[in-house]
C-alpha positions in Angstrom: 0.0 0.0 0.0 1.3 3.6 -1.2 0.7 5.8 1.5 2.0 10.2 1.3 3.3 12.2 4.1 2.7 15.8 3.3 5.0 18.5 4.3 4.2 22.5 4.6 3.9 23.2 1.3 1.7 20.4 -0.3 3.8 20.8 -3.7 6.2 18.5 -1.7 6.0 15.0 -0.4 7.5 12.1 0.4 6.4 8.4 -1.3 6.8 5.7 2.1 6.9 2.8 -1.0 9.9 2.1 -1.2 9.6 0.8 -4.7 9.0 4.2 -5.7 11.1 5.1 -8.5 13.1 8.5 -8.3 12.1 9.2 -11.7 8.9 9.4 -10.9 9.2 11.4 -7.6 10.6 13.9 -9.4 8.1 14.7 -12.1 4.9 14.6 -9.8 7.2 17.2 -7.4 8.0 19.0 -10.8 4.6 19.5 -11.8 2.8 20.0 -8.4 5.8 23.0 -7.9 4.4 24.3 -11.6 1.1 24.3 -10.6 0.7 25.6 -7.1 3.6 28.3 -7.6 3.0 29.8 -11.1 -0.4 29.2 -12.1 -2.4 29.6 -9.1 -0.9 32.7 -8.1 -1.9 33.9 -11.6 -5.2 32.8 -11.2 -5.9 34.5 -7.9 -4.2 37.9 -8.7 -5.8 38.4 -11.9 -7.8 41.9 -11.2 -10.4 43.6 -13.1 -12.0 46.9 -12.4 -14.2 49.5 -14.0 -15.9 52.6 -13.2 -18.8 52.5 -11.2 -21.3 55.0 -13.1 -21.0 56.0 -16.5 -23.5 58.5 -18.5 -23.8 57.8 -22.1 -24.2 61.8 -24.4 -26.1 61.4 -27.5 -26.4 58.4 -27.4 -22.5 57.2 -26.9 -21.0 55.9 -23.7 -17.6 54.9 -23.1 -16.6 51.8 -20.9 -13.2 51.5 -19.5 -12.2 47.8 -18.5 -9.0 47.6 -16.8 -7.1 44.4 -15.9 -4.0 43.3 -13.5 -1.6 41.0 -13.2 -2.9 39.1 -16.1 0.6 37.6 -17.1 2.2 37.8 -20.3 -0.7 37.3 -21.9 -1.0 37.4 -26.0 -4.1 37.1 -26.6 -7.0 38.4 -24.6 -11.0 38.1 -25.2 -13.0 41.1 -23.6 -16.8 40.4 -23.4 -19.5 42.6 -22.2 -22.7 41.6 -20.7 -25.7 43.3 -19.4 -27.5 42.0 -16.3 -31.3 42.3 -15.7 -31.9 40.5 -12.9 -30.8 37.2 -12.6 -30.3 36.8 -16.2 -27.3 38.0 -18.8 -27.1 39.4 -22.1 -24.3 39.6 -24.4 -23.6 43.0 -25.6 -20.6 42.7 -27.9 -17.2 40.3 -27.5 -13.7 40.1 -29.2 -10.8 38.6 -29.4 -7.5 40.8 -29.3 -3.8 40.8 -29.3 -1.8 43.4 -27.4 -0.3 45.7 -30.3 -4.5 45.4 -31.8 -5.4 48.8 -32.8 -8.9 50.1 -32.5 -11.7 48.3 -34.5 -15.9 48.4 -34.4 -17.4 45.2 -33.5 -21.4 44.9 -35.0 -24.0 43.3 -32.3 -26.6 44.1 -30.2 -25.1 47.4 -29.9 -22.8 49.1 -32.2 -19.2 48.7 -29.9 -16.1 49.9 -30.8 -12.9 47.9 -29.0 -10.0 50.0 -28.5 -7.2 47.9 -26.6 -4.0 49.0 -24.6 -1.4 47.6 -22.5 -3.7 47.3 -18.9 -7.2 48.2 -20.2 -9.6 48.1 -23.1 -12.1 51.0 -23.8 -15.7 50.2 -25.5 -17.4 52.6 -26.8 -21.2 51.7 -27.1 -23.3 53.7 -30.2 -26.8 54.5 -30.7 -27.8 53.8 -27.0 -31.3 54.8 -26.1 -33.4 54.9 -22.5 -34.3 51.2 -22.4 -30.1 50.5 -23.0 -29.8 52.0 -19.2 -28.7 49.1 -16.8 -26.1 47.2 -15.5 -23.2 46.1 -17.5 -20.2 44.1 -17.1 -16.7 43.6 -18.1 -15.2 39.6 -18.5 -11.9 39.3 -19.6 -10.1 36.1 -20.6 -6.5 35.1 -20.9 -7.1 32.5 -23.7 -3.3 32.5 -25.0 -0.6 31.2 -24.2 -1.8 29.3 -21.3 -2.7 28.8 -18.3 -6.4 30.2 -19.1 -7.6 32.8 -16.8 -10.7 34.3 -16.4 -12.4 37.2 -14.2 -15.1 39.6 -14.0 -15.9 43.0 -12.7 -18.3 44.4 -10.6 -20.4 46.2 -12.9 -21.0 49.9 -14.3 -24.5 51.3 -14.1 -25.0 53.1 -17.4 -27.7 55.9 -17.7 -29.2 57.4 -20.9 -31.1 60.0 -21.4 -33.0 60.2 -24.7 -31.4 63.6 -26.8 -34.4 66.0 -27.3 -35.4 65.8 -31.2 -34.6 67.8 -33.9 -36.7 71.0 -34.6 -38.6 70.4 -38.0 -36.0 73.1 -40.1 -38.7 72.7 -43.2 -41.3 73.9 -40.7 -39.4 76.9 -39.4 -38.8 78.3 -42.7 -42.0 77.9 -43.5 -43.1 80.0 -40.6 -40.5 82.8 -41.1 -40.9 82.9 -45.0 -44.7 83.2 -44.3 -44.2 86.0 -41.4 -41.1 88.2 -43.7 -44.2 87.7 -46.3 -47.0 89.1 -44.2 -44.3 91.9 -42.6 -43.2 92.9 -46.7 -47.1 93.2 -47.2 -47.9 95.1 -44.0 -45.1 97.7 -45.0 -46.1 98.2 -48.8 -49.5 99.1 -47.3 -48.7 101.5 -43.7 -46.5 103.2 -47.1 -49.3 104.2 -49.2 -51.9 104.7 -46.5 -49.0 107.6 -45.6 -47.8 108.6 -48.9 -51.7 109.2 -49.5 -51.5 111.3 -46.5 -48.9 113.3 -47.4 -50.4 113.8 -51.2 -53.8 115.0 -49.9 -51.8 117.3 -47.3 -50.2 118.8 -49.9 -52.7 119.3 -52.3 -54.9 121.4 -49.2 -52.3 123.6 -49.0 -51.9 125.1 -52.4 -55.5 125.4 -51.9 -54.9 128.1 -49.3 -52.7 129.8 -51.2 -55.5 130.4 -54.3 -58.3 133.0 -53.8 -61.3 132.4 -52.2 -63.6 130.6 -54.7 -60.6 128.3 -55.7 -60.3 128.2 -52.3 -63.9 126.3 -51.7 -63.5 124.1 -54.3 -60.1 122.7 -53.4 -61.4 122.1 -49.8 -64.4 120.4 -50.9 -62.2 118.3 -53.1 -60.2 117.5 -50.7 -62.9 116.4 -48.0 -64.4 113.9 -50.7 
């Protein structure tokens, strides 16, 4: 019977059966040593953080993800979800490599996937009111192994519907019809006074005639 005494540290133990080779010993110690002193500390350390409240203008919001201690990692896969309740909805994922430059991924939402050295930046368009919610980051180290995974905590996103558009074609309707009905107004308040002015003028060469003319230009002048 094989029986295991285990030390401290359980990467290391000694085999009691003595027809144990050393060959053996030494690869199960090898990998137990790999295991408990480079992978798992990777796996624990691995950190990811994003901001707590983010407000999306017009209709654009932009999500920071950051991650730590994530290795020398070559590949990475961000994935965003959006939580309603108890239940999870993919918004947009990719795959990326470190030196990836920005690209625009097409799903539920339009996202656009800008990655860096310790973070990657979505930036979700067309948002409206009912996109307001929870959402959250999970980022994978998918190459070269071991494979790591963790999530944040969330961001609550808040959208407020942009006001619409004023109808342009009905505004110019409305000040070409009121320039119209001013341009009208004036040609008239013009000749009522120009009429004035006309009948004024006629009255007073009037006065200056003698007296009959005189008469007769005032009664022409009151009809």
């Amino acid at each position: 019977e094989r029986s295991y005494l285990f030390q401290k540290d359980p990467a290391q133990f000694v085999s009691r059966d003595e027809g144990s080779s050393g060959w053996n010993l030494f690869l199960l110690h090898f990998f137990n040593v790999l295991i408990y002193h480079h992978a798992l500390p990777l796996i624990t350390a691995m950190e990811v953080t994003q901001p707590a409240m983010v407000l999306a203008n017009r209709g654009v919001a932009s999500l920071v993800c950051e991650y730590k201690h994530i290795g020398n990692a070559e590949e990475i896969r961000v994935t965003l979800f959006k939580q309603t309740d108890e239940q999870y909805t993919e918004i947009c994922a990719s795959t990326y490599t470190i030196e990836s430059e920005l690209f625009n991924v097409e799903e539920v939402i339009q996202c656009q996937v800008s990655p860096s050295q310790n973070n990657v930046t979505l930036t979700l368009m067309g948002l409206q009111a009912t996109d307001a919610g929870l959402y959250i980051c999970k980022m994978e180290r998918l190459y070269p192994p071991p494979y790591i995974m963790n999530k944040g905590n969330g961001t609550q996103l808040f959208v407020i519907d942009p006001e619409p558009c004023p109808d342009t074609d009905l505004y110019l309707w409305i000040l070409g019809a009121s320039g119209s009905g001013l341009f009208i107004y004036s040609i008239l308040i013009t000749a009522f006074v120009l009429s004035k002015v006309v009948k004024g003028t006629d009255h007073y060469r009037c006065l200056t005639q003698y007296q009959p003319s005189y008469v007769l230009c005032f009664n022409q002048s009151l009809t």
